[in-house]
N, C-alpha and C positions, 0 to 999 in steps of 0.2 A: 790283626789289623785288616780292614776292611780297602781294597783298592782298587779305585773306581777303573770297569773294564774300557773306557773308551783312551785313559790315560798309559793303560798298557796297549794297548791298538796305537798311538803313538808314539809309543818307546820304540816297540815292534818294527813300525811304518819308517821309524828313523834309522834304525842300525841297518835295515833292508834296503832305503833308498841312496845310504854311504857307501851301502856295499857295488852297487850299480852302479853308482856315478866313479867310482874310482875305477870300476873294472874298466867304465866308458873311455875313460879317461886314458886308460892304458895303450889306444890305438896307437899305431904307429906313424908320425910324422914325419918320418923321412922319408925319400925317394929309395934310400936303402935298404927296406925292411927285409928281414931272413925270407930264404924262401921256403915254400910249405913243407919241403925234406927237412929241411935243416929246422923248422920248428919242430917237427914231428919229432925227429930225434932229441930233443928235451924231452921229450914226453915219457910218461912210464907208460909202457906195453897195453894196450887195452882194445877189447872188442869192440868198444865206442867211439874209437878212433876218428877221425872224418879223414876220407881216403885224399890222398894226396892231389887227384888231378880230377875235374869235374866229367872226364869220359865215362859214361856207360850211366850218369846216374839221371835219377828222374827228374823230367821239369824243365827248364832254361833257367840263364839270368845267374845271381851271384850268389856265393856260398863264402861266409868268412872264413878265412884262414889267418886270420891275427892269433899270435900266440897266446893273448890272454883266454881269444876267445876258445881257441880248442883246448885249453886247460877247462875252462866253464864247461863248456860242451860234455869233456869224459864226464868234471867231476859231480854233474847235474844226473846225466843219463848213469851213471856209476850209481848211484843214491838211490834214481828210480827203479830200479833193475832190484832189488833188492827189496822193494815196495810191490809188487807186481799183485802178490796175491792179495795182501790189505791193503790196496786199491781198487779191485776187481767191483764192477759197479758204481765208480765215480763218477760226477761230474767232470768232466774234464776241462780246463781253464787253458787257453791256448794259445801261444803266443812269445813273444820277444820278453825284452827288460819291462815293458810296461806291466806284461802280466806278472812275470816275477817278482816285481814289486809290489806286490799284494802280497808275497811272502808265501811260506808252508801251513801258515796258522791261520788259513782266509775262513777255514770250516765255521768259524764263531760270526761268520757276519751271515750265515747261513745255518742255524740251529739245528741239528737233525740230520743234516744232510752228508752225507759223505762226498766231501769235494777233491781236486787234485789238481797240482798246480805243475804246469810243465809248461811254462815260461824257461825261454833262455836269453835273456840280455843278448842284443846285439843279431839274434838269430834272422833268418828271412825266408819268404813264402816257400823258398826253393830246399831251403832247411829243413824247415816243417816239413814239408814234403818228402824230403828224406830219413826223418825219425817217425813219422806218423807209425806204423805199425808197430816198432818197438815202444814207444814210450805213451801211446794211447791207443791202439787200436786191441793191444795185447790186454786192457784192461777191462773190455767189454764194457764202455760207459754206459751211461744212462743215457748223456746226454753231452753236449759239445759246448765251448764259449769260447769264441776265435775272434781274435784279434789279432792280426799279421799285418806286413807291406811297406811300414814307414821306412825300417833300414833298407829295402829295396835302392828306393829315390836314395838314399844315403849314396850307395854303389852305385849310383847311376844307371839305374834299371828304369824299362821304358815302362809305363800304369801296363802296358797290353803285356809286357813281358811277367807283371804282379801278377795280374787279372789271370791269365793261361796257367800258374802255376794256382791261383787258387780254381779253378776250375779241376783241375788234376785232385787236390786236395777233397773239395768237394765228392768226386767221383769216387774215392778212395772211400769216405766215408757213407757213402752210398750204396757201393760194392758190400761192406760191413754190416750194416743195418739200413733199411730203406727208411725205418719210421723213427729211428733215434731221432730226439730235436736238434739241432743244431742253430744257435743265435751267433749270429754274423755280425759283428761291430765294425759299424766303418771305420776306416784310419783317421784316428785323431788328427788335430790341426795340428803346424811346429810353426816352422819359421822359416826364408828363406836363410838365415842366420843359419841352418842348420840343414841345409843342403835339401831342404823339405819345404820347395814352394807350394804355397796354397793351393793355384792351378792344377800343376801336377797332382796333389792327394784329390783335390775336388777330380779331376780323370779316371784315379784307379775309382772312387768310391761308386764314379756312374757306371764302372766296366764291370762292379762286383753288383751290382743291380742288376745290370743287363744278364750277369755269370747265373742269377739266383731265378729266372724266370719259370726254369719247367723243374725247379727243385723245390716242391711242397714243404718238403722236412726243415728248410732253411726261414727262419725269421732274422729280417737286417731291424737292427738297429741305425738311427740315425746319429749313432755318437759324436761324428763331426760338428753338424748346427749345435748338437747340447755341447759343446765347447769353444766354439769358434768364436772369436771378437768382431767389431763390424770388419775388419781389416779380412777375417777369413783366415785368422793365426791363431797362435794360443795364446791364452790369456796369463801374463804372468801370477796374479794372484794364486793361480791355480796351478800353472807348471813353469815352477821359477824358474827351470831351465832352460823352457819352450820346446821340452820333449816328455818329462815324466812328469806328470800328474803328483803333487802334494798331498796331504789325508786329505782335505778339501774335495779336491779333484778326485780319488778314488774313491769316497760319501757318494759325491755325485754320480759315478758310475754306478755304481752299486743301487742304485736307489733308479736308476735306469733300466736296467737289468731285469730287477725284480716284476713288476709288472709282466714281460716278455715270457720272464722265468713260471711266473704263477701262471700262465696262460695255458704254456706249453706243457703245463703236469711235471714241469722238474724240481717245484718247490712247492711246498704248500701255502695254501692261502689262510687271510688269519678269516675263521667264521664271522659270519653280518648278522648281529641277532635282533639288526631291525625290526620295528614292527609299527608301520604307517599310524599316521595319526586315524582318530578313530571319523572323521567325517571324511573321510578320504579312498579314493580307491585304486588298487593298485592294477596296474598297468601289464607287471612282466609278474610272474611267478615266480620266476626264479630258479625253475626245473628247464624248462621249454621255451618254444616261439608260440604258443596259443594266442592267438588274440592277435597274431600279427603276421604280415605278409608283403610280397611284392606286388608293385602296381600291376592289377590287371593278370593276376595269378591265383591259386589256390590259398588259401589259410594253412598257416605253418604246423598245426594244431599238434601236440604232442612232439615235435621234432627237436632233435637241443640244435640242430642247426640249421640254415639256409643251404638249398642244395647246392651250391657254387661255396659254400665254405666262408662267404664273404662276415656273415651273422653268427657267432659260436656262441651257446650258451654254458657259461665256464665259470665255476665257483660263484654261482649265484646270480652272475650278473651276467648282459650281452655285450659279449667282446666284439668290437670289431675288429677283424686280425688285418694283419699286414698284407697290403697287397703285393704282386711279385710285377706288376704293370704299373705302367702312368695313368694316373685320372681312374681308375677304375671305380668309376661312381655306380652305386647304388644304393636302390633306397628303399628301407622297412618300413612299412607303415601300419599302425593298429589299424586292421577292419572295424573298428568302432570310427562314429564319427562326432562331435561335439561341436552341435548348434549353436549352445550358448556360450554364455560368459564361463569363465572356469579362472581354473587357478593348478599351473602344473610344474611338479617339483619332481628332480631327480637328482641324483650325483652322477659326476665325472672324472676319470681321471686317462692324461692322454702320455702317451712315449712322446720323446721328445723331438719337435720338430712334426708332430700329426696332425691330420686335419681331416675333421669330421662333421656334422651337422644337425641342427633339432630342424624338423619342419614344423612349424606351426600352423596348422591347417596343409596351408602350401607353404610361403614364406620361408626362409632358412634364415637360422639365427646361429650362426657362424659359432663350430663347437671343436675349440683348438688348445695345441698347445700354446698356449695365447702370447706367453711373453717373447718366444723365439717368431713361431709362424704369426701372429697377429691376428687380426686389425688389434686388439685392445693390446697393445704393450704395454701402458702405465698403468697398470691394475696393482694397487697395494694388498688387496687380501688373497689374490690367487696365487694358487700351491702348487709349484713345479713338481712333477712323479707326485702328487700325492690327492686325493679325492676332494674334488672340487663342488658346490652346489649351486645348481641352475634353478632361479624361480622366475615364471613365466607368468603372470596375470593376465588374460585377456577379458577386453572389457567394453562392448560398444565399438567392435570390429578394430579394436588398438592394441597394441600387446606392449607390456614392460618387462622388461627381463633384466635379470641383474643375475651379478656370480659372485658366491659368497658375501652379497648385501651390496656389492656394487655396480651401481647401473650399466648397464653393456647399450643397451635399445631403451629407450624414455618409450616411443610410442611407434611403432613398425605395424601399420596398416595388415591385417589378414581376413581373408574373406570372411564370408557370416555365417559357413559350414567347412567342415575336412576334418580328417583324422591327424594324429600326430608321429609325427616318421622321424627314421634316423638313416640318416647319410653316412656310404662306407668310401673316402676317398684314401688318402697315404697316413701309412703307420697306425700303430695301438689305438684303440679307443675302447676303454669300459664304462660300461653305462648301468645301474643298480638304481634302486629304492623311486624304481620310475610309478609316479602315483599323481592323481589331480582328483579334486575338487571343485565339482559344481556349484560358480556361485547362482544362489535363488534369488 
């Protein structure tokens, strides 16, 4: 019998997220609770133990010592220890309950890939910080996916005292491998319901910005806007609890991610076996920047990237990568210039929460993740994480531009010459099958 694999992903999804909600649940509500000898001594004997008093250990801020949790703790790190060599070369998945809950069997949302899941419900940035060498650095990753901080604000930890232990974190990984990738997801949205006001995660998430400024190797994701309500919470649809993400919610991550992931060479990209209509001329090649440049600079000819790193030419298409600054504008333009009338067609596809740019001649025609960052929020055919198409007509110095058949611009005034450029502001943007057509 044939069983469809997305119906086992939430079989899977479900025994994994009763397993976390109960463990969550096990916290202790009294003012009474054992103290961390007296849990320790329930405990059976182990070199994963978490040390009884927070002296001598790395980092600031809190470490749980609930009983449930140092049972998790051994019986998680117990499992990986034991994994170490057929791990060797993972992706490493990093993080609390949220990543945990993606479970040990995430390998299949990722074909090919050798991944590793060392999530511990309940854990914190300080935590992390104190398994990193045993439970990921020992496995010589590929490559990193960190997500930490929320149970910080849980314990009552200040974003700066979050932010300082991910800085340590960082350093540690850095120390390890300078050029492994590392993708940094902000702290999901909760709830003040759950001791995780918005303000506070919207503080840690600017201090891990500010944390990632002279660390090349780190790409942020904006995972906060890709889930936040106008409120700046979580969306129940999506984390019925208003802490752990539903399949829904982890779809949505995943489909996040990947874009960042294909960028970064830690997952493969699916091949483009495009091939331009035949009146039509293409623009980018698809190896290099030939044909194009900064204002008032040299021709990129033969290079796969912009020397500032801002333009990467990556699995076919021009990425614009993540910047580690605010506003970090720049702009690409083809050395060719088009006098006349034309007709220019490309695809898009932007991380969530980015914002980038077409120039038309000069003009900018605003190129976003549109339904979070805008202006066009009411677009019925545009495709969150997934390739978008921009078609621009200019015609008698007016340009009409629509995405995926729907109009963005009716008539946006552009001079009577210029070349056509792309704008590098905040977060992902890939840009492919870039081609126009002179009309005669």
């Amino acid at each position: 019998m044939k069983i469809n694999r997305w119906f086992c992903r939430a079989v899977l999804f479900s025994i994994s997220l009763l397993g976390l909600l109960s463990g969550c649940a096990q916290t202790p509500a009294t003012p009474h609770a054992p103290t961390a000898a007296a849990v320790v001594a329930t405990l059976p004997p182990s070199p994963f133990a978490l040390p009884l008093t927070d002296d001598g250990l790395p980092g600031t801020g809190p470490i749980r010592r609930f009983e449930w949790f140092q049972k998790l703790w051994i019986e998680r790190r117990t499992a990986w220890a034991a994994r170490v060599q057929q791990d060797q070369g993972a992706i490493v998945f990093l993080g609390d309950s949220i990543t945990q809950g993606w479970g040990d069997s995430m390998g299949s949302l990722f074909p090919g890939v050798k991944v590793a899941n060392r999530g511990i419900s309940g854990d914190t940035t300080r935590g992390v910080l104190l398994r990193l060498q045993e439970d990921v650095l020992k496995l010589h990753p590929r490559g990193i996916v960190l997500l930490i901080g929320t149970n910080d604000l849980e314990e009552g930890a200040a974003p700066e005292t979050t932010a300082g232990n991910l800085k340590l974190i960082l350093a540690a990984l850095k120390r390890h491998d300078a050029t492994m990738p590392v993708v940094l997801c902000n702290v999901f949205p909760s709830s003040s319901e759950k001791k995780r006001p918005s303000d506070q995660i919207k503080a840690i998430n600017r201090l891990y910005f500010a944390a990632i400024r002279d660390e090349p190797q780190v790409t942020m994701i904006d995972t906060f806007a890709l889930f936040a309500n106008a409120r700046a919470e979580a969306k129940p649809e999506e984390f019925p609890d208003l802490l752990h993400p539903n399949q829904s919610g982890y779809g949505k991550w995943e489909s996040a991610l990947r874009p960042v992931m294909e960028a970064t060479g830690l997952i493969a990209a699916w091949p483009d076996d495009f091939a331009p209509e035949a009146d039509f001329t293409t623009l980018f090649n698809g190896r290099d920047l030939t044909g194009w440049s900064y204002p008032d600079a040299p021709a990129f000819d033969g290079q796969p990237a912009s020397p500032d790193g801002r333009f990467v030419v990556k699995n076919g298409r021009i990425v614009v990568t993540v910047s580690h600054v605010e506003h970090a504008y720049r702009k690409l333009w083809t050395t060719q210039k088009f006098p006349g009338d034309f007709v220019l067609k490309l695809e898009f596809r932007a991380s969530p929460n980015a914002d980038s740019g077409i120039f038309v001649r000069e003009p900018q025609l605003q190129c976003r993740d549109y339904l979070i960052a805008g202006p066009y929020v009411n677009l019925k055919n545009y495709r969150p994480l997934d390739w978008n198409e921009i078609v621009v007509t200019v015609k008698g110095g007016l340009a009409h531009c629509t995405c995926n058949g729907e109009v963005l611009v009716d008539a946006m005034p552009v001079p009577p010459t210029g070349p056509i450029g792309l704008e590098s502001d905040h977060g992902q943007l890939e840009y492919r099958r870039i081609r126009v057509r002179e009309i005669k």
